[in-house]
N, C-alpha and C positions, 0 to 999 in steps of 0.2 A: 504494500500500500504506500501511496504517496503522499503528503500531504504539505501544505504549507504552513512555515512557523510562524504563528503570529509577535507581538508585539511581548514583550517577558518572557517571551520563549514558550508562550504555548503554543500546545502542539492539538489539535482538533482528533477527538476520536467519536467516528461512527457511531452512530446507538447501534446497529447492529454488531459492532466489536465489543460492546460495552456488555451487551446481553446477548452477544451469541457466542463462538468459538473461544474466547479468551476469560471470558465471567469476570470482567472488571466491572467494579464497582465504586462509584465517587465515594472517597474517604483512602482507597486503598492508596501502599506505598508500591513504587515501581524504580526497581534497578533501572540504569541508562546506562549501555554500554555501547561507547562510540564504535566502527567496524572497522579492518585493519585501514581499508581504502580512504576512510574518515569522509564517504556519501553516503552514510545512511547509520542509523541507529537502532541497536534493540532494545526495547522496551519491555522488561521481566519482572512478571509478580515478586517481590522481596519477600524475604521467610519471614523477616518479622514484621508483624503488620502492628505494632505498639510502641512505634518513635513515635517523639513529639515531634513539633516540624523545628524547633531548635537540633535535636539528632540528625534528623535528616538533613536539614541545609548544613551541620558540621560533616555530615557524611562526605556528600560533595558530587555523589552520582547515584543518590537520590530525589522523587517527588513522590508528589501527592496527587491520585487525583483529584479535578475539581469540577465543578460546574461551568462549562463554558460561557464566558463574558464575550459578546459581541464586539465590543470594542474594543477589546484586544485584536481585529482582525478588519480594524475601519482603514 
């Protein structure tokens, strides 16, 4: 899948990615691991889903999902 990154670096996920093949869920935490070629990124369920978002922005290749803001994408 492709998508375009908006403004803060969000990144737009399908409702069908949300509630079909993958079962994300807003709240959830998700690994970012850049690819060796550095065009494209994987985005992986994290085992532990009980950071606060202080852990996670210390992690550094962590997020969270969230609710898509439109304007992030004006």
């Amino acid at each position: 899948m492709i998508v375009t990154v908006g403004k803060n670096g969000a990144i737009p996920l399908p409702e069908e990615e949300l509630s079909g093949g993958i079962k994300l869920q807003i709240g959830d935490i998700l690994l970012c691991t850049l690819a060796e070629n550095k065009q494209s990124i994987q985005l992986k369920k994290y085992e532990d889903q009980t950071l606060t978002d202080e852990q996670i922005e210390a992690h550094g290749s962590l997020t969270r999902v969230v609710q898509l803001n439109p304007e992030n994408f004006e």
